[in-house]
VOBA-1610 file (N, C-alpha, C; in pm, whole numbers, padded with zeros to 5 digits, always signed):
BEGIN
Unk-09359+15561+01160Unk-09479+15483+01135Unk-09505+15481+00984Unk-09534+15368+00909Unk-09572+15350+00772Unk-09672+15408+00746Unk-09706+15373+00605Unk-09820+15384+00596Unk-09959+15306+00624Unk-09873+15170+00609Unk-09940+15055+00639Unk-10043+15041+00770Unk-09924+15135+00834Unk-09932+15081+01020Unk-10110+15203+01015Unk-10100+15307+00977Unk-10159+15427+01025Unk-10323+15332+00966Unk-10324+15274+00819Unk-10430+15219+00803Unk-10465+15140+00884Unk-10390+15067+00938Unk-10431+14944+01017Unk-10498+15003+01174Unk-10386+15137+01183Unk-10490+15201+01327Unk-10597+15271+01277Unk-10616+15318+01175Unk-10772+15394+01143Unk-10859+15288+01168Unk-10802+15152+01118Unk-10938+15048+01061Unk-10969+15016+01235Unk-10890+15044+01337Unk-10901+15000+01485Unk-11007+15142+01545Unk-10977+15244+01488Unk-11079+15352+01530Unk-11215+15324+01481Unk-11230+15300+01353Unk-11342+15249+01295Unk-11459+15103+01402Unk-11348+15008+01371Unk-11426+14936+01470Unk-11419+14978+01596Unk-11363+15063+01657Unk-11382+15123+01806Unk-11517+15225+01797Unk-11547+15277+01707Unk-11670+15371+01632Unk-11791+15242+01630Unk-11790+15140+01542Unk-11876+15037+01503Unk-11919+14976+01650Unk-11836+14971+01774Unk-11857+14900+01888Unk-11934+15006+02002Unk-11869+15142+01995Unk-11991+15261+02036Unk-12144+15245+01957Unk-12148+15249+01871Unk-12268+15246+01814Unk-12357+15144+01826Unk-12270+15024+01868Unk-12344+14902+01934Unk-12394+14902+02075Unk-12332+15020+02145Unk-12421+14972+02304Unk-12246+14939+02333Unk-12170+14908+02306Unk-12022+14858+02361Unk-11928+14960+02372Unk-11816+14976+02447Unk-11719+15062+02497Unk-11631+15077+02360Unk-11579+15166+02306Unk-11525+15171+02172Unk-11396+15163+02195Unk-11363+15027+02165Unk-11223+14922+02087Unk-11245+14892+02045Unk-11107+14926+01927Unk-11127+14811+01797Unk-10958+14750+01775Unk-10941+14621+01712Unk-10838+14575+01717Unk-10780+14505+01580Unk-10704+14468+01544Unk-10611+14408+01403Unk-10531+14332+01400Unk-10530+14215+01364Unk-10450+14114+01398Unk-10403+14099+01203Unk-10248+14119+01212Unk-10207+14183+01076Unk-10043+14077+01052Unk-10038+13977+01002Unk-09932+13888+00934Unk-09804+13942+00918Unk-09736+13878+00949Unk-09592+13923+00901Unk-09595+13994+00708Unk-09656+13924+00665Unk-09647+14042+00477Unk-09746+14123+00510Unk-09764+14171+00619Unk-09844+14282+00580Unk-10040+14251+00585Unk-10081+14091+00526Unk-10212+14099+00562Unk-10271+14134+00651Unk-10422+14179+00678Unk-10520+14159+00775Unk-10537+13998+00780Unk-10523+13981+00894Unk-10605+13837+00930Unk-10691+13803+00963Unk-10749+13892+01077Unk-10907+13883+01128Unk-10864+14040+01243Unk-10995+14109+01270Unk-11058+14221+01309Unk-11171+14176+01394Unk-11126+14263+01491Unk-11278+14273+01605Unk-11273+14380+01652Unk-11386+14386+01722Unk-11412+14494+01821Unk-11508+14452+01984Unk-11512+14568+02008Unk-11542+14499+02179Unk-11709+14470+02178Unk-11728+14378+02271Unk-11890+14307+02233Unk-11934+14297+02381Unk-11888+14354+02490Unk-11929+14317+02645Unk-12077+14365+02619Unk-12136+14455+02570Unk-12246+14475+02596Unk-12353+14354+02602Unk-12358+14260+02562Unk-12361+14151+02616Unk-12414+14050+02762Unk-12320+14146+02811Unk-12326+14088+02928Unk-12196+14012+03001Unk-12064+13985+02901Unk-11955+13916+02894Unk-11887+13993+02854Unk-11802+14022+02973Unk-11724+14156+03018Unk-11572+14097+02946Unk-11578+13948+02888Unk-11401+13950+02810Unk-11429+13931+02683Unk-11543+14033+02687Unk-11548+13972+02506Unk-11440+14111+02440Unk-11317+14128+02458Unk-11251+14223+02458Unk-11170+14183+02279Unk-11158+14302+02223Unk-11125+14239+02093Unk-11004+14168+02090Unk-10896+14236+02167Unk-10748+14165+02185Unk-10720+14007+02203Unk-10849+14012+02306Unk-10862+13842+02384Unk-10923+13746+02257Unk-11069+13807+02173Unk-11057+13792+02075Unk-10964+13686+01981Unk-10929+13768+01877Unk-10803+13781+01793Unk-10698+13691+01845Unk-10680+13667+02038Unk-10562+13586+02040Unk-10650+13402+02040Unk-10773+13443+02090Unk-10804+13287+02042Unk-10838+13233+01918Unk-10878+13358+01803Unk-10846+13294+01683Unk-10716+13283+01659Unk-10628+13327+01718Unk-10511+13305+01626Unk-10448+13128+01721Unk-10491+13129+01768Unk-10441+13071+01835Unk-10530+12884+01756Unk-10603+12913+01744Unk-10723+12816+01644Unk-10653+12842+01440Unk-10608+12906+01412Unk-10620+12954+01310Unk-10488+12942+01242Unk-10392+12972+01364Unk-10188+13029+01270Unk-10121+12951+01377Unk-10029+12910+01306Unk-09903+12828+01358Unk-09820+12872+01420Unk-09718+12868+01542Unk-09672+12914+01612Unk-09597+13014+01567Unk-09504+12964+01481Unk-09478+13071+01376Unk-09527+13179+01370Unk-09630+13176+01272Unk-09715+13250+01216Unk-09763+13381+01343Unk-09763+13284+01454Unk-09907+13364+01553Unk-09759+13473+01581Unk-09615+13402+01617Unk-09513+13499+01649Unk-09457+13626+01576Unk-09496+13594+01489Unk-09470+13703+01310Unk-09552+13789+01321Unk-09674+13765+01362Unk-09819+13843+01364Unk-09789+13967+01445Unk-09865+14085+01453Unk-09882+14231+01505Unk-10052+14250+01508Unk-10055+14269+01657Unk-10173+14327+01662Unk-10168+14438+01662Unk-10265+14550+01622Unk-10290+14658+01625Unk-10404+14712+01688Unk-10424+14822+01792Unk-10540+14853+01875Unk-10554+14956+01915Unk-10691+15003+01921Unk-10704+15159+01989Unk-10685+15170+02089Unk-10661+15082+02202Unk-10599+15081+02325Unk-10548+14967+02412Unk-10511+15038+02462Unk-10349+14967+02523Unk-10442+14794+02639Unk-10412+14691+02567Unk-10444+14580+02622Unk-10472+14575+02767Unk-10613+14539+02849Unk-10586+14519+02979Unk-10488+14390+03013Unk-10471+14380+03119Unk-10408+14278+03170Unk-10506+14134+03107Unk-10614+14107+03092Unk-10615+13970+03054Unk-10631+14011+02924Unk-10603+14059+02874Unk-10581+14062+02676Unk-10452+14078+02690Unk-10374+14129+02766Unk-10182+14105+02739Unk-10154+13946+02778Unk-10239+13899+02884Unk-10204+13746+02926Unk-10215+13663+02824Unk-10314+13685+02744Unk-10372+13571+02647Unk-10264+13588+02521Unk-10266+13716+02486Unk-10175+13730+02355Unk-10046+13667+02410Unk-09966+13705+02515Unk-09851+13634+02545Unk-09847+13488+02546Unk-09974+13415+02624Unk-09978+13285+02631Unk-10000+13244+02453Unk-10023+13317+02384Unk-10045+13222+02260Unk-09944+13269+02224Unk-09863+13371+02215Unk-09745+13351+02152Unk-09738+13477+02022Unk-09842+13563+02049Unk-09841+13656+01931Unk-09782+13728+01916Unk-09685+13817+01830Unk-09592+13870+01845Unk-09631+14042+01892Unk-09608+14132+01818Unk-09599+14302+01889Unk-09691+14348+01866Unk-09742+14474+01963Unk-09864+14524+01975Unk-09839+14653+01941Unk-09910+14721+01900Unk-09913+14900+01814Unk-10026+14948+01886Unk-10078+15043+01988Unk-10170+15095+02020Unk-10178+15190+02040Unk-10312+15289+02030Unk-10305+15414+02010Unk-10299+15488+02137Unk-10389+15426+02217Unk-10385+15520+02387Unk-10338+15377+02476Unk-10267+15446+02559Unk-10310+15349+02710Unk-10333+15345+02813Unk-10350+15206+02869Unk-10432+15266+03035Unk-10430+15358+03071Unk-10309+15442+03092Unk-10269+15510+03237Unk-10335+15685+03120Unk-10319+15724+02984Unk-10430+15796+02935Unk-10569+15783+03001Unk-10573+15662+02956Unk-10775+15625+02983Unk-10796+15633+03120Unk-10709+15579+03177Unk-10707+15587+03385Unk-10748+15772+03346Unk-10654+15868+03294Unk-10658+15973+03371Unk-10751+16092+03284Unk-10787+16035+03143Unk-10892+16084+03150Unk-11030+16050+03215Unk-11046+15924+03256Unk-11217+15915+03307Unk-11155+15972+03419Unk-11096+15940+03530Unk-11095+16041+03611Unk-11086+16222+03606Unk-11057+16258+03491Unk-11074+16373+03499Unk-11220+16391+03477Unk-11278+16307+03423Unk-11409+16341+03385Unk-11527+16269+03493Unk-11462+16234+03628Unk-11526+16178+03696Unk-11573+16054+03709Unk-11490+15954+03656Unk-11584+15859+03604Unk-11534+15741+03688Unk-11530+15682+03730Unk-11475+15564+03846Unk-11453+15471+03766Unk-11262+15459+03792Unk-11227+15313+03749Unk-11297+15223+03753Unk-11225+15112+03664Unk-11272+14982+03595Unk-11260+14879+03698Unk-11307+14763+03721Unk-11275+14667+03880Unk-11143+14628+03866Unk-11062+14626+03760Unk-10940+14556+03741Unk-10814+14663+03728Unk-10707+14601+03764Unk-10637+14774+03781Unk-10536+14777+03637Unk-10548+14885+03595Unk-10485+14923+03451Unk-10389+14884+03443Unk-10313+14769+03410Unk-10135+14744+03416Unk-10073+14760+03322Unk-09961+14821+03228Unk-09918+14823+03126Unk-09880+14701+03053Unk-09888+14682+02947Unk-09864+14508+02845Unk-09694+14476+02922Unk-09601+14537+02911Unk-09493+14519+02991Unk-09468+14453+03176Unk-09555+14490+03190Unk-09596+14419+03349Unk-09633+14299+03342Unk-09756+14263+03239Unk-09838+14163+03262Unk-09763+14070+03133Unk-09688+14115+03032Unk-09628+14046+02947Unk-09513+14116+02887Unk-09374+14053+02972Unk-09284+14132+02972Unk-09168+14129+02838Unk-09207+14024+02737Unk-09167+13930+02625Unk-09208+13994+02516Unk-09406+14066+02505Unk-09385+14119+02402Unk-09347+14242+02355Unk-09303+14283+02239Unk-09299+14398+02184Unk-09401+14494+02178Unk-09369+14631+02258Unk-09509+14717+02235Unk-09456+14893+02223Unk-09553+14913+02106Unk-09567+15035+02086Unk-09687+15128+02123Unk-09641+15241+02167Unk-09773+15324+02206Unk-09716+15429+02312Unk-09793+15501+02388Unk-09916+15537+02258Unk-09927+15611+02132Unk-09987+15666+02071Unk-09985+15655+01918Unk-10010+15843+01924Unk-09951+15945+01935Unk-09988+16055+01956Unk-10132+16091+01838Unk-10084+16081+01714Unk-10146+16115+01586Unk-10292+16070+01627Unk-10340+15950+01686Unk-10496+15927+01651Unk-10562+15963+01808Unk-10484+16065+01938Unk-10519+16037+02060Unk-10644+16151+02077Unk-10643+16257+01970Unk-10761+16293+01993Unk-10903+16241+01933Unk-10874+16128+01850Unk-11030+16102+01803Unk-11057+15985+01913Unk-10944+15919+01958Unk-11040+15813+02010Unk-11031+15885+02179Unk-10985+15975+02254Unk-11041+16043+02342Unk-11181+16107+02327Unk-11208+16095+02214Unk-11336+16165+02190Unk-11431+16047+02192Unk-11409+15932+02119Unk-11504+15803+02162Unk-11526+15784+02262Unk-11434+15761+02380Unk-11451+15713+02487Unk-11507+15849+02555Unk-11481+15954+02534Unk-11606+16097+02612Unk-11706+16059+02575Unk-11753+16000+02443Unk-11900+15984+02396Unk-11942+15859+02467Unk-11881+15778+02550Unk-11878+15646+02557Unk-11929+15678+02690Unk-11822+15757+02738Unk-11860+15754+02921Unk-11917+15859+03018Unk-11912+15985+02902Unk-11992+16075+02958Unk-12117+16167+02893Unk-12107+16115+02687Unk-12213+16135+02675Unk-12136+16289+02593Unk-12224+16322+02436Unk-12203+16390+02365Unk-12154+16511+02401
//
C-alpha cells in the first residue's frame, strides 16, 4: 500500500467520523483519478430518511455526470467499507474502475452480531458477487480498529 492509498483511506475514516457526528452510520468514500487526484468525496447521509444516500452510490452518479468512460474506468474508489450490493451495482453499471476498502460486510455482519445488533434488511454480498468485473481490495487490516470503533459508537453507543 502507498502512501497515497493510506491518505486517501484516512480521508474515508474522517468522513466516516463527519457522517457519525451527523446522526448518519459512519462511511466515508473517495473517488481518486488515475494521476492520483481526489475527484469528489462523500459520506453517508441516510439520516435523512433515504436509506441510498450511500457514499459509493454517491460518487458513482457523479462520476457518471462528471468523467468520461475512460476516465470513470481509470478512476479508484476508496472506502471505509466494503460496498453493499446496490453501491457495487451502480459503480459496475457506470463503469468505475477498483475499489480499496477498509472493512467488509462479512467483518460488519459479524461484529454487530457479536454485539447483538440485528442485520441490515439487505443481505451483505461481497463486490465480487454483485460485480464480478471490478477490481477489489480489502479488507484493509491497518485502519480495522478505528473504524470498528465508529461503527461500536454508531450501533451500540460509547
Amino acid at each position: 500500500m502507498t502512501d497515497a492509498e493510506r491518505t486517501h483511506l484516512r480521508r474515508c475514516l474522517e468522513l466516516a467520523r463527519e457522517a457519525l457526528e451527523a446522526g448518519d452510520q459512519p462511511f466515508g468514500s473517495v473517488l481518486v483519478g488515475a494521476d492520483g487526484e481526489v475527484l469528489a468525496e462523500d459520506r453517508n447521509r441516510t439520516a435523512s430518511g433515504d436509506s441510498t444516500r450511500h457514499p459509493e452510490f454517491e460518487l458513482a452518479r457523479w462520476a457518471a455526470r462528471h468523467l468520461s468512460p475512460e476516465e470513470r474506468a481509470a478512476a479508484t474508489v476508496y472506502t471505509s467499507g466494503e460496498h453493499c450490493p446496490m453501491c457495487s451495482a451502480a459503480h459496475a453499471w457506470v463503469g468505475l474502475g477498483g475499489i480499496v476498502y477498509i472493512a467488509s460486510s462479512a467483518q460488519l455482519r459479524q461484529w454487530l452480531s457479536a454485539w447483538g445488533v440485528p442485520p441490515g434488511p439487505v443481505a451483505a454480498l461481497p463486490i465480487q458477487e454483485v460485480a464480478p468485473s471490478v477490481p477489489v481490495r480489502g479488507p484493509i487490516p491497518d485502519f480495522e480498529d478505528e473504524i470498528r470503533g465508529l461503527y461500536h459508537r454508531c450501533f451500540v453507543g460509547n
